[in-house]
C-alpha positions as CSV (number, residue, x, y, z in Angstrom):
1,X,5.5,0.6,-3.0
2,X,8.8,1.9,-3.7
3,X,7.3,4.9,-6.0
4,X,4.9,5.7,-3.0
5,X,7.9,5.7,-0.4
6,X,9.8,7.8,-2.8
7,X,6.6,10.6,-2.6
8,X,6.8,10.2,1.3
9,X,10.4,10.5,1.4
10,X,10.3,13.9,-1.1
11,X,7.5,15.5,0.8
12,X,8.1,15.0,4.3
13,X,11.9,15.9,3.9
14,X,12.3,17.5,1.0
15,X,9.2,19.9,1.0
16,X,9.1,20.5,4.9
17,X,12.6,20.2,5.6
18,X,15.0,20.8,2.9
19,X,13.1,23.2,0.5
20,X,11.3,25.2,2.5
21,X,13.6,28.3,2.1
22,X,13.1,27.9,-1.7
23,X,9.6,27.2,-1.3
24,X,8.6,30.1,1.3
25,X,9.5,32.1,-1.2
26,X,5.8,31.2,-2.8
27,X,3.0,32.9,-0.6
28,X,-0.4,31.0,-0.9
29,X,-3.2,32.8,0.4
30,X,-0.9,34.8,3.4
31,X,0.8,31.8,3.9
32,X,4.3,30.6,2.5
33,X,4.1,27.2,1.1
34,X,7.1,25.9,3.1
35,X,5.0,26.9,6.0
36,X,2.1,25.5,4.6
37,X,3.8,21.9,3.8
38,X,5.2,21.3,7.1
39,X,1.9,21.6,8.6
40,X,-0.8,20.4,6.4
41,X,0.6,19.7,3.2
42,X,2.5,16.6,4.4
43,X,-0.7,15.4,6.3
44,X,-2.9,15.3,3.1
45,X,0.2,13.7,1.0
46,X,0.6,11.0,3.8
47,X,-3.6,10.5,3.6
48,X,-3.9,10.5,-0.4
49,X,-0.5,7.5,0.0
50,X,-2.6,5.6,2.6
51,X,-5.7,5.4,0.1
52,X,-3.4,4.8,-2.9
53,X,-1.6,1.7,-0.8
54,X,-5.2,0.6,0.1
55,X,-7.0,0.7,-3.3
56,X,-3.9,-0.8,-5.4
57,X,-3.4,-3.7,-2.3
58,X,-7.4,-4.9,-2.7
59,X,-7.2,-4.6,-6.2
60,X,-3.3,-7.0,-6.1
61,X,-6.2,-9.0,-3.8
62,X,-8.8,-9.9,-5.9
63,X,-6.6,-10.5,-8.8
64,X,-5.0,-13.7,-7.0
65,X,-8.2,-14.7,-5.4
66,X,-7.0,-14.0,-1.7
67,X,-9.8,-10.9,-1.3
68,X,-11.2,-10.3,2.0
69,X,-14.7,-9.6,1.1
70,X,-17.2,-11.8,-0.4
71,X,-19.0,-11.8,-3.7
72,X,-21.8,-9.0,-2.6
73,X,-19.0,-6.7,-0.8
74,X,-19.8,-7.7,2.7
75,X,-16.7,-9.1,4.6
76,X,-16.1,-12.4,5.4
């Protein structure tokens, strides 16, 4: 959890905030990638975290037995 906070932390404030002169510099189809990571690149980060989280939590979940789906997949 602490490695995927870290990835939040970097992209949200690093990439949009803190390094966007640097990485304006880069253009990516028209647009600069500073540019480009404040709007949508911090999005999809934030959405790829949220499906990391999930998968690794149900997987933590079935390991000790406390899953909350039955046998076939269906939920309890």
């Amino acid at each position: 959890m602490v490695v995927l906070l870290a990835i939040w932390a970097f992209v949200s404030l690093g990439c949009g905030v803190l390094f966007v002169e640097q990485l304006n510099a880069i253009t990516i189809a028209g647009f600069p990638v500073g540019f480009w990571f404040a709007q949508q690149g911090a999005i999809y980060t934030f959405l790829l975290l949220i499906l990391i989280y999930a998968v690794r939590m149900d997987r933590l979940d079935r390991k000790f037995g406390v899953s909350e789906r039955a046998e076939e997949g269906q939920e309890q």
